[in-house]
N, C-alpha and C positions, 0 to 999 in steps of 0.2 A: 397025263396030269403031272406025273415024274418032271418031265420036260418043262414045262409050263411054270411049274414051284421052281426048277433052279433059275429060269430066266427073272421071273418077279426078283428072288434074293437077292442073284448077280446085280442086278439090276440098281435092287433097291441100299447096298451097300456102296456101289458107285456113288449113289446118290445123297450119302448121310457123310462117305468118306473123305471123296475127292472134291464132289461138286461146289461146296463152299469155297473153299480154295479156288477153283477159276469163277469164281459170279466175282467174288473180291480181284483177283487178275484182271478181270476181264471188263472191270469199273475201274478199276486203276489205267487201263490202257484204253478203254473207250469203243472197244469193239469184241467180238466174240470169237474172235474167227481163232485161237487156241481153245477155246471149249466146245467149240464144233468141231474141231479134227480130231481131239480128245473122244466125243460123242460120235461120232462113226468110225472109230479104232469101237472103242467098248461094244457099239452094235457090231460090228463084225465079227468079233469073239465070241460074241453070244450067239447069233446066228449058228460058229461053228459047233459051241458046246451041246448046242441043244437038236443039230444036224440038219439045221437049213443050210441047202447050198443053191447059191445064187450065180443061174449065167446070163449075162449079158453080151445081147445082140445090140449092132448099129450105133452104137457111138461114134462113129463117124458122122450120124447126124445131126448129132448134137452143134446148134452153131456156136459162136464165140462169143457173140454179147450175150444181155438180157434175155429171158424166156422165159415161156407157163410152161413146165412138164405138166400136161393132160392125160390121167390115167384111169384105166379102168378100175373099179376098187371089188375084188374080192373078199378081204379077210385082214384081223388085224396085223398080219404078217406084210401085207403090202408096207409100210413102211418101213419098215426094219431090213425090205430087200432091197427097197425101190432109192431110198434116200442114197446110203453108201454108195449105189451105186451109178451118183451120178457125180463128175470131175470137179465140182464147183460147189463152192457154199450157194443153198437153197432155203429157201424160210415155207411154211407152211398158212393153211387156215385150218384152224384146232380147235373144235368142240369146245365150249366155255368150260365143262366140266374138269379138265385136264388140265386146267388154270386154278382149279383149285386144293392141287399138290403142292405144299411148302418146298423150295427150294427149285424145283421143276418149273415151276409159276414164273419164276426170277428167271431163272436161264431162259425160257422159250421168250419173255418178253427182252431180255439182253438181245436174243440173237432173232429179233424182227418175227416173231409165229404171230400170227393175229388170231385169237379168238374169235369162235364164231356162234352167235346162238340164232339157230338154226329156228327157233320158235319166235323168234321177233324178228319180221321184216326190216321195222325201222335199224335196228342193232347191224341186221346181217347188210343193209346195202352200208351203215358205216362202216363196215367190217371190209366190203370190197374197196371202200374209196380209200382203207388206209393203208391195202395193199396195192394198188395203184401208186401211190405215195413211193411206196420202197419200191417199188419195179422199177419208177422211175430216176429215183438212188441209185439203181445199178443194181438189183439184189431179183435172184430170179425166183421164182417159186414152185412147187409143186402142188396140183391140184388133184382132186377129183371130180369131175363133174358129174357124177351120177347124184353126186350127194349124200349117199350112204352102200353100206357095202350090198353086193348080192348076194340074197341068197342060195340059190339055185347055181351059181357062175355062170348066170347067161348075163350078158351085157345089156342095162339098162338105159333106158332114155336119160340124155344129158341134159343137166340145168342149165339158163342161161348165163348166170352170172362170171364164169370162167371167162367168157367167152367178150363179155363186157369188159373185163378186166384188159384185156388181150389188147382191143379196142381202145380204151381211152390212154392205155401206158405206150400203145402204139409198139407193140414186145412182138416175135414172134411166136405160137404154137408148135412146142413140140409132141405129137402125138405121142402116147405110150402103151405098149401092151403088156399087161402082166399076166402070167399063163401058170397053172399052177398053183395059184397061195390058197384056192379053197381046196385041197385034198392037206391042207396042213393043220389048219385052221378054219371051221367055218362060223358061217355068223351064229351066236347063238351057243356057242361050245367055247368051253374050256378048255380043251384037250388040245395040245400040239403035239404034231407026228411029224415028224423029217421025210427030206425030199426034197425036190430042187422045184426051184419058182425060175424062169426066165421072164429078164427082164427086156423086153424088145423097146429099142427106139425108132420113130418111124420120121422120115422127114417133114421140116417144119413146115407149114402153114402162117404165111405173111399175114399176121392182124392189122397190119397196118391198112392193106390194100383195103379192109373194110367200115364203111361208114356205121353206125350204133344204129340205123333203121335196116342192120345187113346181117346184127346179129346172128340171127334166124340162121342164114347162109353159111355160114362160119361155122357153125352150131353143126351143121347139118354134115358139113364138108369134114370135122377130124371125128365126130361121131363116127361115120362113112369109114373112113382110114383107119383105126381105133375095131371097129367090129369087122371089118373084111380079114386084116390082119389075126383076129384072134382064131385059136381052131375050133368046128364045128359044135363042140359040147360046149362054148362060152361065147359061140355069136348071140345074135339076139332074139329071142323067141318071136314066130310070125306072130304081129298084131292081130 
């Protein structure tokens, strides 16, 4: 809990301190991309202070243009490992709830995060089509497709909608493994304990190659890559 109280503070003094300062920067110049290098400097500090250590396999797969990082989601620690450690500014899909922090709210909408509310169908398909939109800007994202975290770290059945996304922006799929984040953090707990999370990248998956009646197929094929790649206690429980 120790842990957990210095990361909120840290956290929330960045947030009252500094972060006014680049929303105004970051309006004046018309893009984010100093308060996003700012924003994973600070996450990686934090990470260190409070003794997550993050290693990263396969970044050679990562391609050069546009992509969905597609990840499995154990714990609220996947992002704070998974984001820094990818080469390239990234935008997210973010629980409507977390849009309703003062000053947070402004930065994630500066730097392209789309809200997602997860209880309105209608909201959540305009929520895909408006990150289609910035895929297609050139701006890549990171997913989850399970749609919320596990509890257990066994890998759950994947939603469609990642995989739509992939599809109509014509992006490739980078599969991801995260191994590790539930012995740090799990759903449902407050408590963070130190430890190392790997963060594996696995090769892409061409969404181009598929047509929106192939979904299914796509779905099925980094789902596939995605749980083979993870180890035995975080595959997928037999159906």
């Amino acid at each position: 809990m120790i842990r957990t109280l210095i990361a909120v503070a840290y956290f929330c003094l960045a947030l009252v301190l500094i972060m006014p300062w680049l929303i105004v920067y970051s309006w004046l110049r018309g893009n984010a991309e100093l308060m996003y290098r700012f924003a994973m400097r600070a996450i990686r500090i934090a990470n260190w202070m409070v003794g997550i250590r993050v290693r990263i396999e396969g970044l050679e797969s990562i391609p050069p243009g546009v992509c969905i990082f597609a990840s499995n989601h154990l714990s609220n620690v996947d992002p704070v490992a998974l984001v820094p450690a990818i080469p390239r500014q990234i935008a997210l899909l973010v629980k409507k709830e977390l849009f309703r922090v003062p000053l947070l709210s402004t930065a994630m909408l500066q730097a392209k995060f789309v809200p997602v509310d997860r209880a309105d169908r209608e909201s959540a398909v305009a929520s895909v089509d408006k990150a289609v939109a910035y895929l297609k800007e050139g701006l890549s994202f990171v997913v989850f497709p399970e749609g919320t975290r596990s509890r257990d770290g066994h890998l759950r059945p994947f939603k469609k909608g990642t995989f739509v996304m992939a599809i109509q922006a014509g992006v490739p799929i980078v599969p991801v493994c995260l191994i590790g984040a539930q012995k740090l953090m799990r759903k449902g707990s407050r408590a963070l304990y130190p430890g190392e999370v790997i963060v594996r990248f696995l090769p892409p998956v061409d969404a181009s190659q598929y047509t929106f009646e192939q979904r299914g197929e796509l779905l099925a094929r980094v789902e596939k890559l995605v749980a083979e790649a993870l180890p035995p206690e975080q595959q997928p429980l037999p159906a």
